[in-house]
Backbone as a chain_set.jsonl record, in Angstrom:
{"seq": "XXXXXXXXXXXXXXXXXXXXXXXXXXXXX", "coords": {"N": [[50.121, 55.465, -19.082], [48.024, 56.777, -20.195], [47.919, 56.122, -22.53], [46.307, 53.978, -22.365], [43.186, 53.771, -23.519], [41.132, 52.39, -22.399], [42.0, 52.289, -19.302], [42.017, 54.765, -18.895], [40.053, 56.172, -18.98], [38.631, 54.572, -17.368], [39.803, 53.959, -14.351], [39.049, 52.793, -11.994], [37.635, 51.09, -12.035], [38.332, 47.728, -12.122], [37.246, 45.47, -12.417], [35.995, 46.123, -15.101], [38.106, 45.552, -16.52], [37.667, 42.622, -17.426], [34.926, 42.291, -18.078], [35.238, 44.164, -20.295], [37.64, 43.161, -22.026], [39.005, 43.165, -24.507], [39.062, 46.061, -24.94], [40.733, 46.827, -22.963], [42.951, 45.048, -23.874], [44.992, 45.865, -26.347], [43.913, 48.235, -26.678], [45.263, 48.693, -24.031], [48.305, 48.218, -24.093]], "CA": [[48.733, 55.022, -18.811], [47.643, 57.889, -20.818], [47.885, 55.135, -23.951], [45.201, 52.92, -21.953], [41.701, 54.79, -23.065], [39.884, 51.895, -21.201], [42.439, 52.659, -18.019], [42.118, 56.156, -18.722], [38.395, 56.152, -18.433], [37.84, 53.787, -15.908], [40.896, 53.619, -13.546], [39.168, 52.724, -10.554], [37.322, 49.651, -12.37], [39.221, 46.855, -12.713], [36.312, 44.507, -13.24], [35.265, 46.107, -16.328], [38.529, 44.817, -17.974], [36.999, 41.903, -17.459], [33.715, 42.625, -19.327], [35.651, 44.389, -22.115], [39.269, 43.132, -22.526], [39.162, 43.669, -25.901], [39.311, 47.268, -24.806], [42.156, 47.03, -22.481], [44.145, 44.641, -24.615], [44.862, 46.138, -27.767], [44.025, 50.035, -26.543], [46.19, 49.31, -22.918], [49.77, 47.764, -24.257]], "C": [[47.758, 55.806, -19.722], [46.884, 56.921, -22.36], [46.69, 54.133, -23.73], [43.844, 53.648, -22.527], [40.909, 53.925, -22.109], [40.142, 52.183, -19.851], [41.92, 53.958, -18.202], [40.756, 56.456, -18.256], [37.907, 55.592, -17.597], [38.77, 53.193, -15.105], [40.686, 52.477, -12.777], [37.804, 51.582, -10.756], [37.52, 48.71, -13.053], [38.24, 45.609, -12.74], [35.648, 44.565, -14.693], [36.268, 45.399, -16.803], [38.065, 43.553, -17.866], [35.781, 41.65, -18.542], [34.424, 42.839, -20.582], [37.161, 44.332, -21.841], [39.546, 42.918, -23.566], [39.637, 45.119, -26.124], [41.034, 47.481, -24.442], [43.36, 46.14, -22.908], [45.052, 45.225, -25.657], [44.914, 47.793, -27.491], [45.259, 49.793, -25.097], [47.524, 49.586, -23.573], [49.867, 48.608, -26.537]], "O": [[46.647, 55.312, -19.916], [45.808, 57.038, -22.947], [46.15, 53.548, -24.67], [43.353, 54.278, -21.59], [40.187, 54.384, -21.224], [39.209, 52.357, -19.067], [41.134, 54.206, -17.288], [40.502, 56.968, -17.165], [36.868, 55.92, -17.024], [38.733, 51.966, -15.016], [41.43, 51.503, -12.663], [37.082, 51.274, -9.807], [37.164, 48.552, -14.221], [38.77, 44.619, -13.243], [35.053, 43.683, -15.312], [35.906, 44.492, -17.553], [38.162, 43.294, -19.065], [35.795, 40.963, -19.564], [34.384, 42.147, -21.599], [37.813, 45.314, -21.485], [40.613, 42.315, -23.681], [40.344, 45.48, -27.065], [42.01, 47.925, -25.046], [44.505, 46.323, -22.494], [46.168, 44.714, -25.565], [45.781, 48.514, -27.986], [46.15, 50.641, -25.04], [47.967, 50.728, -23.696], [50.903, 48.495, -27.194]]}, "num_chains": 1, "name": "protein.A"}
């Protein structure tokens, strides 16, 4: 999870990936 920075920074909001899944696509996997 460590590899996520958008998880890493914002665990405990799972609506932002929403807003920015550009973030958590590409920075999660």
């Amino acid at each position: 999870m460590r590899a996520g920075g958008g998880f890493s920074r914002v665990p405990r909001a799972p609506e932002k990936q929403g807003l920015r899944p550009m973030l958590f696509g590409p920075r999660g996997p």
